[in-house]
Backbone as CSV, one residue per row, in Angstrom:
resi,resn,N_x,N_y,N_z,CA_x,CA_y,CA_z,C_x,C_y,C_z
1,UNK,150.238,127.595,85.985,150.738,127.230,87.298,151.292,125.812,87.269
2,UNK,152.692,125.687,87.823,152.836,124.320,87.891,152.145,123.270,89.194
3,UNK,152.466,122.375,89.480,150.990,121.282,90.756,151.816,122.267,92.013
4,UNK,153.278,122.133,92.490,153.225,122.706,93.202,153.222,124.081,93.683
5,UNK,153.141,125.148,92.793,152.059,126.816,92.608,151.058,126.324,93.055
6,UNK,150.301,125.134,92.377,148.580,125.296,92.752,148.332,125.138,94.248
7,UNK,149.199,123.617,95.107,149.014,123.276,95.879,149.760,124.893,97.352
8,UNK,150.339,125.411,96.274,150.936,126.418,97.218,149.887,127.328,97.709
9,UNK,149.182,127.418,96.764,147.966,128.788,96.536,146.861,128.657,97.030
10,UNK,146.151,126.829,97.164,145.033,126.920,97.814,144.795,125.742,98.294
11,UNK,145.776,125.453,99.235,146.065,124.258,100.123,145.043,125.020,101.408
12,UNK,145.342,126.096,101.677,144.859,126.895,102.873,143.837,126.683,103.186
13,UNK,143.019,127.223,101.752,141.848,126.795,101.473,141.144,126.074,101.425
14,UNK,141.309,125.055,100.943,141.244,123.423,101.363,140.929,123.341,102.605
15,UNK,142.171,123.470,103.474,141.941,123.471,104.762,140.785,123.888,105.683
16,UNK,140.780,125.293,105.080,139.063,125.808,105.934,138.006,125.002,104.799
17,UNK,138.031,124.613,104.074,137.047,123.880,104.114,136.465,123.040,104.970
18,UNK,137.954,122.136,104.833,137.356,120.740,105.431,137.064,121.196,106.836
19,UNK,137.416,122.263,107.626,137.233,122.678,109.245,135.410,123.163,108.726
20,UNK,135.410,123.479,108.057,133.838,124.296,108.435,133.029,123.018,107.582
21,UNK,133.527,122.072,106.709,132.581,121.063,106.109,132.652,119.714,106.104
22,UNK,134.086,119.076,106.815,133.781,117.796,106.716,134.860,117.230,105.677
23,UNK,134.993,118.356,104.538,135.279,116.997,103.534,136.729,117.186,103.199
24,UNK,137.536,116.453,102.941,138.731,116.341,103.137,139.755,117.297,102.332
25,UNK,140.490,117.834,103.256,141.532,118.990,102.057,142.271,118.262,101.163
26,UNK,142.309,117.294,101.184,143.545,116.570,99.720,142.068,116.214,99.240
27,UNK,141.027,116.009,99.518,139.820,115.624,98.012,140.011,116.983,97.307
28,UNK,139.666,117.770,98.058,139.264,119.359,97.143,140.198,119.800,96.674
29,UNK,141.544,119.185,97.015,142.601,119.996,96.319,142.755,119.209,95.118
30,UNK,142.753,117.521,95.236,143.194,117.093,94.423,142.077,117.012,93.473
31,UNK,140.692,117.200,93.747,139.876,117.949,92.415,139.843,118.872,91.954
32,UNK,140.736,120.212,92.551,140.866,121.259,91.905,141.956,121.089,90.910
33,UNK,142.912,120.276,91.670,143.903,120.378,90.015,143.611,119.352,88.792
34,UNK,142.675,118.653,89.317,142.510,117.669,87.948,141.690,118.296,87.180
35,UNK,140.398,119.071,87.792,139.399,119.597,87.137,139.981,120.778,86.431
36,UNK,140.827,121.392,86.919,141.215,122.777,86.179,142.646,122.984,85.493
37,UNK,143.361,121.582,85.875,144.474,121.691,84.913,145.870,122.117,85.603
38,UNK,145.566,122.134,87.027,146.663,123.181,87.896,146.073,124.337,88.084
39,UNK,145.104,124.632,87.345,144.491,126.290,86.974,144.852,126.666,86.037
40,UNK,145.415,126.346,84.872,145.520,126.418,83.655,144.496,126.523,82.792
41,UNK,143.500,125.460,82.648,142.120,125.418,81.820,141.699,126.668,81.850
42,UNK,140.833,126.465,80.527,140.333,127.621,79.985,138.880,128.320,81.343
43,UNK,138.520,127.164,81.250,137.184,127.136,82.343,137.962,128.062,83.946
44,UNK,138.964,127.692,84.123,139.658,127.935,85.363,140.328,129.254,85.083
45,UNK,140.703,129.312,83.967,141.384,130.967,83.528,140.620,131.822,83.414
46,UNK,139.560,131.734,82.581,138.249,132.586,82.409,137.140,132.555,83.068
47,UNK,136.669,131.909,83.817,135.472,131.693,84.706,136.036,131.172,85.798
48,UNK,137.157,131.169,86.438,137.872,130.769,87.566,136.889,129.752,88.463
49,UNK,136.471,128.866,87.519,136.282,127.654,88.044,137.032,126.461,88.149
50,UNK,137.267,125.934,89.043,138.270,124.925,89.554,137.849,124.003,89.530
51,UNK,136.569,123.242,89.328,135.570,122.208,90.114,134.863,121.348,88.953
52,UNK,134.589,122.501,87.715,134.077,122.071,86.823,132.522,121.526,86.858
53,UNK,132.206,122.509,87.777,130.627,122.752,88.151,129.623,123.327,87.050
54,UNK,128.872,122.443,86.585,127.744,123.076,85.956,126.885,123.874,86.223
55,UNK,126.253,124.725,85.674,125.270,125.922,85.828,124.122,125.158,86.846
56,UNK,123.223,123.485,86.344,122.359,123.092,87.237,121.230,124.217,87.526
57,UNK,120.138,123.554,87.879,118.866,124.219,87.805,119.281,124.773,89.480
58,UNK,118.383,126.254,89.173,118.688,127.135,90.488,120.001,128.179,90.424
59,UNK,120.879,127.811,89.691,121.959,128.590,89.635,121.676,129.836,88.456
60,UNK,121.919,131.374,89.958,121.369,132.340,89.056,122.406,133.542,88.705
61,UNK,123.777,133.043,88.900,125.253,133.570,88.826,125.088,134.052,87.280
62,UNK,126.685,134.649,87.261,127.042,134.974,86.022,127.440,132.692,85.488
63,UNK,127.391,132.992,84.239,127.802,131.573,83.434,128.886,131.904,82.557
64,UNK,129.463,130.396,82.272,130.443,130.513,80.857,130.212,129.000,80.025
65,UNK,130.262,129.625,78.716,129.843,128.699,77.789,131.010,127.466,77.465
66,UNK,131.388,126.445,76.979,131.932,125.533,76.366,131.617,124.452,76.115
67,UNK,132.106,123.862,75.362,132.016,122.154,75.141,132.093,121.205,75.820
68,UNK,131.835,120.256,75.990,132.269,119.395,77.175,131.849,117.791,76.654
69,UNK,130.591,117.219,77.579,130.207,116.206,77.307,129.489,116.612,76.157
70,UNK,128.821,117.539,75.874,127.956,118.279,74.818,128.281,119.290,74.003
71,UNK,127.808,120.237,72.905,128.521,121.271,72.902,127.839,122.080,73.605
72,UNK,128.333,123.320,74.048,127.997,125.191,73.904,127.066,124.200,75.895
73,UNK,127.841,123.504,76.391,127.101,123.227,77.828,128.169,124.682,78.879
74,UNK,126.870,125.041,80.084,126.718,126.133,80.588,127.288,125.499,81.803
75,UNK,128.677,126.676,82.470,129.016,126.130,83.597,128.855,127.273,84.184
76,UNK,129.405,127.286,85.521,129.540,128.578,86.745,130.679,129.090,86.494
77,UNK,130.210,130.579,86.441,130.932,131.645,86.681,131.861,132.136,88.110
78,UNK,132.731,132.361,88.196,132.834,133.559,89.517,134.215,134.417,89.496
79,UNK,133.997,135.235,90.523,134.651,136.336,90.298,136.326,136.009,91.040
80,UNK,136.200,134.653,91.843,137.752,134.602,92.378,137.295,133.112,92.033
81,UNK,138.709,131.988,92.240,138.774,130.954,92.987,138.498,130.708,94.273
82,UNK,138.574,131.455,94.867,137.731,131.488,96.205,136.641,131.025,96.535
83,UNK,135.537,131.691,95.644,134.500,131.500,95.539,134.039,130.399,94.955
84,UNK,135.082,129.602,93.917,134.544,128.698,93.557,134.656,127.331,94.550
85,UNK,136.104,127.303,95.420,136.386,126.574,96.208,134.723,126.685,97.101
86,UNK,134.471,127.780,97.708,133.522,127.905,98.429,131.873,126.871,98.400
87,UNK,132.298,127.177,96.589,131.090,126.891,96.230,130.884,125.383,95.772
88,UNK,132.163,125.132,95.793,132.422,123.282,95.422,131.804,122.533,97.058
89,UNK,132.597,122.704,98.209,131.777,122.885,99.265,130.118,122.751,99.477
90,UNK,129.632,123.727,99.179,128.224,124.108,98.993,127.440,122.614,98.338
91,UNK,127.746,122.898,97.141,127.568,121.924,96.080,127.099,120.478,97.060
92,UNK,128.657,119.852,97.256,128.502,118.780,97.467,127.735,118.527,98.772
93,UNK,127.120,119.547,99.616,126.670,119.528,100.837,125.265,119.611,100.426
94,UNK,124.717,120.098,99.563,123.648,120.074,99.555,122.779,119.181,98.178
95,UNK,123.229,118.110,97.631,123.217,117.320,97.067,122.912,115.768,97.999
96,UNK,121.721,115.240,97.567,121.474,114.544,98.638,122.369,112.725,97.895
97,UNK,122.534,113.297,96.582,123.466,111.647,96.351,125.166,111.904,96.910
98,UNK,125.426,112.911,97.488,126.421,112.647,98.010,126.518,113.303,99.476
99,UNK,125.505,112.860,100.227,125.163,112.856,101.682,125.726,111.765,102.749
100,UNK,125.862,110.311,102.077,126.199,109.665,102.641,127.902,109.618,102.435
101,UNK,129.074,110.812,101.826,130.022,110.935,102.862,130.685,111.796,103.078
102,UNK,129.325,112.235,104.345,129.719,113.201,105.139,129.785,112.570,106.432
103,UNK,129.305,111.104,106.066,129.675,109.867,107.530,130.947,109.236,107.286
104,UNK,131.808,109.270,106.119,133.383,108.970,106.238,134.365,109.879,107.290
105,UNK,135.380,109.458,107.246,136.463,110.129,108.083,136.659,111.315,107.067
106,UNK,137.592,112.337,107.599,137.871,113.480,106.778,138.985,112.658,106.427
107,UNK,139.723,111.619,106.737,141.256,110.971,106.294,140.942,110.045,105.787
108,UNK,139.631,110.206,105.341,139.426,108.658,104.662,139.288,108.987,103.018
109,UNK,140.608,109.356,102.532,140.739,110.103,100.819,140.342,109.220,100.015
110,UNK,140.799,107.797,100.325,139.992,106.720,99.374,139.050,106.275,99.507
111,UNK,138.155,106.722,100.425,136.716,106.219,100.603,135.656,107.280,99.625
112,UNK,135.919,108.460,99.586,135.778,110.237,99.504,135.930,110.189,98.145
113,UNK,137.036,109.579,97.215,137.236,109.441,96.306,136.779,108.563,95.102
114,UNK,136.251,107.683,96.057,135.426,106.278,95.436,133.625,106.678,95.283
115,UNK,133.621,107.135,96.732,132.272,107.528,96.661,131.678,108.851,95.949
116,UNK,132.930,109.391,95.272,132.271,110.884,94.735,131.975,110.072,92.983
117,UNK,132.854,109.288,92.542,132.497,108.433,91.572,131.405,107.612,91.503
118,UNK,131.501,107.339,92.095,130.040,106.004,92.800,128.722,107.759,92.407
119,UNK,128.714,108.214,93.093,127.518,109.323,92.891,127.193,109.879,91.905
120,UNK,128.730,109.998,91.117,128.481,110.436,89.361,128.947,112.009,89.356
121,UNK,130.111,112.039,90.532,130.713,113.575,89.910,131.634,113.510,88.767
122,UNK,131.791,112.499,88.275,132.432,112.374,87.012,132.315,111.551,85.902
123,UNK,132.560,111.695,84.544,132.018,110.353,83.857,133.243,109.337,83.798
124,UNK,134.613,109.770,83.819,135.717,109.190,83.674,135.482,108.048,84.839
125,UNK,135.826,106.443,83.949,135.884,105.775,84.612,136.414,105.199,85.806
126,UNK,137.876,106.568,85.404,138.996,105.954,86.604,139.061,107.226,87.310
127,UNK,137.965,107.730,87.545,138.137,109.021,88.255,138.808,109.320,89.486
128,UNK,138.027,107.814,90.340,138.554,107.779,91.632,140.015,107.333,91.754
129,UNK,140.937,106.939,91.136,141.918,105.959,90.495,142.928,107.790,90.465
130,UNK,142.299,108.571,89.460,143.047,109.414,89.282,143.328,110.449,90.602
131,UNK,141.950,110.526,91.465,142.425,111.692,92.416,143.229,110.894,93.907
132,UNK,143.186,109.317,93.902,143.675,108.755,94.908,145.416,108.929,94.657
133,UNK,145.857,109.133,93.139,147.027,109.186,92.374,147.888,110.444,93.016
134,UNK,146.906,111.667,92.797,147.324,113.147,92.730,147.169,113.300,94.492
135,UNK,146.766,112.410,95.187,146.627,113.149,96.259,148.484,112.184,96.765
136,UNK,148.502,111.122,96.385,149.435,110.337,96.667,150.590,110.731,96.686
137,UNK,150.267,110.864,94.589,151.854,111.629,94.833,152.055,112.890,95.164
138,UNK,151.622,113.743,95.516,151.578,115.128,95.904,151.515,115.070,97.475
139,UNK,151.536,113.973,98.502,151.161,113.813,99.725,150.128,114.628,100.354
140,UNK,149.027,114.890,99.668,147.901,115.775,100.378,147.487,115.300,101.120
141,UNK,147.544,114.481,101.527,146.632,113.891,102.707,147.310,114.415,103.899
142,UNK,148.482,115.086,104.045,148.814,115.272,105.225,148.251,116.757,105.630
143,UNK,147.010,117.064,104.431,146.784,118.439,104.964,145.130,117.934,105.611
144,UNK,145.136,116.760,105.992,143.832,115.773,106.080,143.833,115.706,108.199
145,UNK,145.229,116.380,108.265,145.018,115.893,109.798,145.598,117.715,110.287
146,UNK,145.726,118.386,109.462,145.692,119.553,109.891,144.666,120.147,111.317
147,UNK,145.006,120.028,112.436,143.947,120.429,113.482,143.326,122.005,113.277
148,UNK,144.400,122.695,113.049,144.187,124.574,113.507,143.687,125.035,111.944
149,UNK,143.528,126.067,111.844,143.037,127.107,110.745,143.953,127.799,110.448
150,UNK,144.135,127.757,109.365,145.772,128.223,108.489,145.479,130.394,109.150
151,UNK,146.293,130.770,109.360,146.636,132.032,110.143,145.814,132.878,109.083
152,UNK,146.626,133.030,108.040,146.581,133.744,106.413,145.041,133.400,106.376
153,UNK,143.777,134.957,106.362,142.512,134.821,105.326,142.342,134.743,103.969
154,UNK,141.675,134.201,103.574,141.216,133.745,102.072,140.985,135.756,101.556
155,UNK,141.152,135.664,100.019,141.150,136.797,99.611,139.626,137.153,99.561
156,UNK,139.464,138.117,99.772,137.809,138.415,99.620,137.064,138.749,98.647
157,UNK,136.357,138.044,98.155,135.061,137.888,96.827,134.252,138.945,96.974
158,UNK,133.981,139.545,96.170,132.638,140.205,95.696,131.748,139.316,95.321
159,UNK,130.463,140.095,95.312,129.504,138.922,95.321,129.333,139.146,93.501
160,UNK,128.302,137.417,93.746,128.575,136.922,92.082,127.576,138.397,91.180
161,UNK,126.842,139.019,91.196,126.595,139.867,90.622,126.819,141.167,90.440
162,UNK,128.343,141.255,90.858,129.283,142.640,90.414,130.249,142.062,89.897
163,UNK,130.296,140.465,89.513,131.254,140.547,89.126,131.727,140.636,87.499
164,UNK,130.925,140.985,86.262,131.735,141.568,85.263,132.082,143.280,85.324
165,UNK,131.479,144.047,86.335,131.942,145.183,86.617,132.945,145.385,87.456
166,UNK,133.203,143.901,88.246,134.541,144.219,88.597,135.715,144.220,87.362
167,UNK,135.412,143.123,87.178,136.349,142.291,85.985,136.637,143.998,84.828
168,UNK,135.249,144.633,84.423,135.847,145.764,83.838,136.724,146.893,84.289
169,UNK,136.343,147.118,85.839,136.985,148.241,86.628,138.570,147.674,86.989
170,UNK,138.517,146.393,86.810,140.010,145.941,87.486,140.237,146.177,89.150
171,UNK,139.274,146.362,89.852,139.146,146.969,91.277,138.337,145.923,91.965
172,UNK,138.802,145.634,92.912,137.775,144.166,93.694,136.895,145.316,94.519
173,UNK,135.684,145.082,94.436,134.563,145.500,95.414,134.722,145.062,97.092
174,UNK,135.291,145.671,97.634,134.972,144.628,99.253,134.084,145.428,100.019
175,UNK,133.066,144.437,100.750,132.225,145.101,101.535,132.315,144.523,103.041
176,UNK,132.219,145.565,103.573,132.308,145.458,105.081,130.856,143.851,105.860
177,UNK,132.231,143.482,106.869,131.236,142.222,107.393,131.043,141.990,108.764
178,UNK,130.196,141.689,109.366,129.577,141.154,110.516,130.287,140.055,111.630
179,UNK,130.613,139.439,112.583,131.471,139.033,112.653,130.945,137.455,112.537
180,UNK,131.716,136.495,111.805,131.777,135.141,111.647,131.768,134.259,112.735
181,UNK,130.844,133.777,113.302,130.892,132.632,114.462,130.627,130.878,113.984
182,UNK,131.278,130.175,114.202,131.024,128.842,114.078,130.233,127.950,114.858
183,UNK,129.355,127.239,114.502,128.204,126.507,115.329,128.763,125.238,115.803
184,UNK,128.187,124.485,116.717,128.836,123.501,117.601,128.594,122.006,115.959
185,UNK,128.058,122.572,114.859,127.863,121.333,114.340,128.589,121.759,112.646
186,UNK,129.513,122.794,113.306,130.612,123.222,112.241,130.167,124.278,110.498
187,UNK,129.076,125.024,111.169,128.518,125.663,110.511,128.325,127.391,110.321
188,UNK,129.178,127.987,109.390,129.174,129.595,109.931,127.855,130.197,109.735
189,UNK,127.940,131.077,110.647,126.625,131.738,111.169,126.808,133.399,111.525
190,UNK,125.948,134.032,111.587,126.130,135.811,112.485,124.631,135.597,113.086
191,UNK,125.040,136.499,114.127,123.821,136.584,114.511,122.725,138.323,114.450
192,UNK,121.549,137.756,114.001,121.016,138.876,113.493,121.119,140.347,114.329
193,UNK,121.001,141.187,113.127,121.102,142.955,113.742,119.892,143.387,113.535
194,UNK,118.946,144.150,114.776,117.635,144.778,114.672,117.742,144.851,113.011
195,UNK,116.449,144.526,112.388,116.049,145.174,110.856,116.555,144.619,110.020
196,UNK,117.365,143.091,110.264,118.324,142.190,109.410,117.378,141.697,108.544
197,UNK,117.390,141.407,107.181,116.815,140.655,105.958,117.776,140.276,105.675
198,UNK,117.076,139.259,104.641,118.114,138.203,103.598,119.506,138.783,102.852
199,UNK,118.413,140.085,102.291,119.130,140.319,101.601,120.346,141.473,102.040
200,UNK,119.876,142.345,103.413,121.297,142.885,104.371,122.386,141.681,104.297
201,UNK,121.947,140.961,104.762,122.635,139.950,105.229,123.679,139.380,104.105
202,UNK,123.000,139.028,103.175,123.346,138.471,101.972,124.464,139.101,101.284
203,UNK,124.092,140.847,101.080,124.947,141.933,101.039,126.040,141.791,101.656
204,UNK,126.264,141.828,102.868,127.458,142.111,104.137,128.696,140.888,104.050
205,UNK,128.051,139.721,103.547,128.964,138.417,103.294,129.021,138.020,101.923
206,UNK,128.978,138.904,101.034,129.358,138.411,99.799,128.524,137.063,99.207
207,UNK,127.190,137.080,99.125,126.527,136.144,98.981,125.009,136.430,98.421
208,UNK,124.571,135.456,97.822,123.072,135.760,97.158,121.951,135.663,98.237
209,UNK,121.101,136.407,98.000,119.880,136.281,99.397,119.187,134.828,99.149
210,UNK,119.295,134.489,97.728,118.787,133.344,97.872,119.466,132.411,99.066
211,UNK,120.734,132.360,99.233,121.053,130.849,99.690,120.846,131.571,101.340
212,UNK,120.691,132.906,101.778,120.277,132.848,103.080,118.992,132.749,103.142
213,UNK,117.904,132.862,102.015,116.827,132.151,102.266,116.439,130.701,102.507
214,UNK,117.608,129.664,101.889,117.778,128.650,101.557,118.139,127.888,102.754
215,UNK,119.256,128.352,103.192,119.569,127.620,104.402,118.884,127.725,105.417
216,UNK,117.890,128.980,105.381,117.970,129.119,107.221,115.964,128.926,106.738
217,UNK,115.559,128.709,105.705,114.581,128.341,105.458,113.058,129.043,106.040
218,UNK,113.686,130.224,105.329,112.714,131.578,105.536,112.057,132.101,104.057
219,UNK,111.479,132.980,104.599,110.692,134.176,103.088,111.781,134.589,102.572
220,UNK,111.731,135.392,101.666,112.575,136.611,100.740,112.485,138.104,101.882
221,UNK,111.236,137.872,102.045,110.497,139.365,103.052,111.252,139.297,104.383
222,UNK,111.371,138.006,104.555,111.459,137.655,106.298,112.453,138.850,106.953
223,UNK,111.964,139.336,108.520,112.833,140.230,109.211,113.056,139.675,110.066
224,UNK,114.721,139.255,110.499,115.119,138.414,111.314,114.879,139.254,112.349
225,UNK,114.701,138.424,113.644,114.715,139.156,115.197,116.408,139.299,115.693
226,UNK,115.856,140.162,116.368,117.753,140.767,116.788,118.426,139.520,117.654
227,UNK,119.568,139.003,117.731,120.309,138.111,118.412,119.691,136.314,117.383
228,UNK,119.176,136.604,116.171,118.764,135.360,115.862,119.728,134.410,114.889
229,UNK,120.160,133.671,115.158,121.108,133.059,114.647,120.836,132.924,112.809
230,UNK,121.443,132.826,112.042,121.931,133.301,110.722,122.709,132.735,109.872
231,UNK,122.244,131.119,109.473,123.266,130.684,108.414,124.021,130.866,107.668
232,UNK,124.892,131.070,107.497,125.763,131.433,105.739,126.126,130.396,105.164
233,UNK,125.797,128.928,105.650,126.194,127.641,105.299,125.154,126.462,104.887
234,UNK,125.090,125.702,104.089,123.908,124.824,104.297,123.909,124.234,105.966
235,UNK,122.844,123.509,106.427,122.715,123.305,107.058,123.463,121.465,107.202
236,UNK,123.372,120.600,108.158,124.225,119.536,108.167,122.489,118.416,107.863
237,UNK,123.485,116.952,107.622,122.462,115.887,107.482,122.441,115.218,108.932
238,UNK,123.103,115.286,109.973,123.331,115.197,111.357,123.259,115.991,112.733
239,UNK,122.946,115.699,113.604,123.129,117.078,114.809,124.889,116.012,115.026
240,UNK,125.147,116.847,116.527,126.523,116.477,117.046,125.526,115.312,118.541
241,UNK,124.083,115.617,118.802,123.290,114.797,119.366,122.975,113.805,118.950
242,UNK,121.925,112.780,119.981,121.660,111.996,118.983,119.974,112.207,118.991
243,UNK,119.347,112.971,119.867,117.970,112.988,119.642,117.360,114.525,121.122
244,UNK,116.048,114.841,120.489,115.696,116.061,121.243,114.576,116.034,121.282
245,UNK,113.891,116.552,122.676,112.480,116.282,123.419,112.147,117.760,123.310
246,UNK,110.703,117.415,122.681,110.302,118.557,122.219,109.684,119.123,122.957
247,UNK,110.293,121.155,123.249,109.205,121.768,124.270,108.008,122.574,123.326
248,UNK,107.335,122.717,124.543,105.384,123.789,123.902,106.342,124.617,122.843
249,UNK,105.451,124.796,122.002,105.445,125.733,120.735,106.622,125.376,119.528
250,UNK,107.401,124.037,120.102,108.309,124.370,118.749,108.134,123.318,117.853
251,UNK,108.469,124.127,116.163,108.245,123.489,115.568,109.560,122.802,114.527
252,UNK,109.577,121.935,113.765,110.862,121.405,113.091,111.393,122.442,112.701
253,UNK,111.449,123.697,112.205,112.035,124.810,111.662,113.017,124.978,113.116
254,UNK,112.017,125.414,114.716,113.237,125.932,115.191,114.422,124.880,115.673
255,UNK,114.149,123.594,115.823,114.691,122.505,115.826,116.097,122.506,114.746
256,UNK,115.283,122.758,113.958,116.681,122.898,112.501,117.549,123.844,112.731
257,UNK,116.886,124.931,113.124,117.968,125.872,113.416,118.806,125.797,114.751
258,UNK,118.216,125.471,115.782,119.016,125.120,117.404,120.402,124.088,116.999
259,UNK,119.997,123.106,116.213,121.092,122.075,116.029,121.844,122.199,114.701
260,UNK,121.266,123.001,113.736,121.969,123.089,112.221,121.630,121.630,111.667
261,UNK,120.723,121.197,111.602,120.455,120.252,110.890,119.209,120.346,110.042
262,UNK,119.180,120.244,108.509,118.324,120.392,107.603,116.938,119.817,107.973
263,UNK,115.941,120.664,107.989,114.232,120.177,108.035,114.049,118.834,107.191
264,UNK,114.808,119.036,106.294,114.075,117.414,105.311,114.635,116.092,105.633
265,UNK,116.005,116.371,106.611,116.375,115.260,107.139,115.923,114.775,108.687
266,UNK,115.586,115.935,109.568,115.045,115.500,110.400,113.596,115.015,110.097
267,UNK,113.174,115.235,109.475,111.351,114.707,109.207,111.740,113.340,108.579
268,UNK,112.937,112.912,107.661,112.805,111.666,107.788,113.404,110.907,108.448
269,UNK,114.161,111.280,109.018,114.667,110.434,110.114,113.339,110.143,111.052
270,UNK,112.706,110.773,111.174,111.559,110.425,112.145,110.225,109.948,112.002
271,UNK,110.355,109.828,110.329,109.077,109.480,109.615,107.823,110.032,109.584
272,UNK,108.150,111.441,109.524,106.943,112.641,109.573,107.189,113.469,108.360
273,UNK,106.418,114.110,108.178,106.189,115.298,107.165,106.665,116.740,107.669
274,UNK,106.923,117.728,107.494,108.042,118.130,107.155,107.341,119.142,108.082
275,UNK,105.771,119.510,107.899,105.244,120.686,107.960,104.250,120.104,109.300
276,UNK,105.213,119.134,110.255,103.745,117.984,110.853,104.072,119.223,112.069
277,UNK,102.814,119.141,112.918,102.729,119.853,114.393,103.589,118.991,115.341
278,UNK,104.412,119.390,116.173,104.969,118.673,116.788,104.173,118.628,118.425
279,UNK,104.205,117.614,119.184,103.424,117.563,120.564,104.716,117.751,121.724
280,UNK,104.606,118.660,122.540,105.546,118.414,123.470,105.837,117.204,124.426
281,UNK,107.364,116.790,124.724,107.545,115.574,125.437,107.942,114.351,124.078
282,UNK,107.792,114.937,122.755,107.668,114.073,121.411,109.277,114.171,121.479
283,UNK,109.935,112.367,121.170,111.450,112.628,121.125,112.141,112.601,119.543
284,UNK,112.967,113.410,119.080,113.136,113.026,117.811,114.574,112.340,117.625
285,UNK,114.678,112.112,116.821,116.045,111.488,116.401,116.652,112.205,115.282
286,UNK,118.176,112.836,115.915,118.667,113.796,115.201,119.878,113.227,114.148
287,UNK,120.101,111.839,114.696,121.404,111.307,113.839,120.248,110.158,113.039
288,UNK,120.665,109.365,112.093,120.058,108.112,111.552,120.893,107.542,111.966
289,UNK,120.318,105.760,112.019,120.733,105.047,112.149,122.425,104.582,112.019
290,UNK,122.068,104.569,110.783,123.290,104.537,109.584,124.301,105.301,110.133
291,UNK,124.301,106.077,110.150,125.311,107.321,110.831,125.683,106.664,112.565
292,UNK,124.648,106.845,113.315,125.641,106.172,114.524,126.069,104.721,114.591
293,UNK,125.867,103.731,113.635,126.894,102.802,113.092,127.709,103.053,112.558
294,UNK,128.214,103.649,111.835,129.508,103.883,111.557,129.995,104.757,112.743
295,UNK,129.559,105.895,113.696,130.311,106.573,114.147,130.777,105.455,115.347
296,UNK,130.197,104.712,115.717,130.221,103.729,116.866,131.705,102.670,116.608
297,UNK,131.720,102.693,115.157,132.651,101.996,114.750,134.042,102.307,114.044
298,UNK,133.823,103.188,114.502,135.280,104.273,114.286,134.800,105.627,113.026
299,UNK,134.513,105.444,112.637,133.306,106.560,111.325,133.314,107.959,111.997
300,UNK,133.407,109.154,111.148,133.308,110.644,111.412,131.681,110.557,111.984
């Protein structure tokens, strides 16, 4: 593919990212073509990884082998670019050294770019140097103020464990889905069907039951109640609030889920333990500090 094929092909994409995550469509684009070559690389041809994501502990996908910083080192598999875009997303959201910028602007490409270096998504010294370059000259940043959601849907993934039987059948698996709602703190969600588990669920959206165990921070067993809201996304390090008075019976779990904000960040933001009883009339604090200083001061 030449840069502008690539940028033709999954600019879109980009785009719903940054609408459902924050992080800027000229970062992800302009790390998809450095990391994969345009989509050329071998990693990107054969394991249609774009991102240059390692396997990392927890990852229970298909893999592909190569050289790298090491030899015969284990990266992620998947069955589209799609999925890997998806999963670059994921990644950086749930990684707590690169939490702090998800408090930059989505137009802030050289802040995004500095700080993904600063965290150590790359060893190249001039990493940030190179994607501030590619977004420059390629003008991506103007897909940085994109308001709406590109018309055209993303092609649809099978999930990661059919996919060398797709790859043999030559036939994409698609399975029927539930309908997609977005949360006020930019997070997709469904809401549960009488008799819903992880792994229905997991099934219906092209996804591992792990990460709907993960996000919404349940059992493997768990049977969701009917109308119960249903992550498909990590959860955020922020509410869109800045704090919530706690009524009888609830505990940080349903808190996490009402606002989409992760259990381990609200317990420290508030300097409690994770698993503490909460007292009603108790106020918590859903943003940190840090965060409504910068937002106060022009900051996402």
């Amino acid at each position: 593919m030449s840069k502008q094929e690539y940028i033709q092909e999954y600019r879109d994409q980009a785009i719903r990212e940054m609408h459902a995550t924050g992080i800027p469509a000229s970062i992800t684009l302009a790390q998809g073509m450095l990391e994969s070559d345009y989509g050329n690389s071998p990693l990107a041809k054969y394991a249609k990884n774009h991102f240059g994501i390692k396997c990392h502990k927890g990852w229970d996908g298909p893999t592909f082998i190569q050289d790298d910083d090491e030899r015969n080192e284990c990266f992620r598999k998947y069955y589209s670019a799609y999925n890997s875009y998806r999963d670059h997303s994921e990644f950086l959201m749930t990684r707590d050294r690169y939490a702090f910028l998800f408090d930059l602007k989505p137009t802030d490409y050289k802040g995004w770019a500095r700080g993904l270096k600063k965290a150590g998504y790359a060893t190249n010294p001039k990493y940030a140097d190179l994607l501030i370059k590619i977004i420059e000259d390629n003008e991506l940043h103007q897909y940085d103020k994109v308001k709406k959601l590109p018309d055209s849907e993303p092609k649809v993934a099978v999930r990661e464990n059919q996919l060398d039987h797709a790859i043999e059948e030559q036939v994409p698996q698609v399975m029927s889905v539930s309908r997609v709602e977005v949360s006020e703190n930019n997070i997709r969600y469904v809401l549960a069907e009488q008799g819903a588990t992880p792994q229905s669920i997991a099934e219906r959206h092209q996804m591992g039951s792990w990460q709907v165990v993960k996000y919404n921070d349940v059992a493997k067993n768990t049977r969701f109640l009917p109308g119960e809201v249903v992550y498909l996304q990590p959860k955020r390090n922020h509410a869109k609030v800045d704090q919530h008075t706690v009524n009888q019976g609830e505990s940080l779990r349903d808190i996490s889920q009402q606002y989409g904000v992760k259990i381990s960040r609200i317990a420290k933001m508030n300097g409690m333990e994770e698993d503490q009883t909460l007292q009603p009339g108790e106020v918590l604090s859903l943003r940190s500090k840090g965060f409504l200083a910068n937002f106060l001061s022009g900051g996402r």
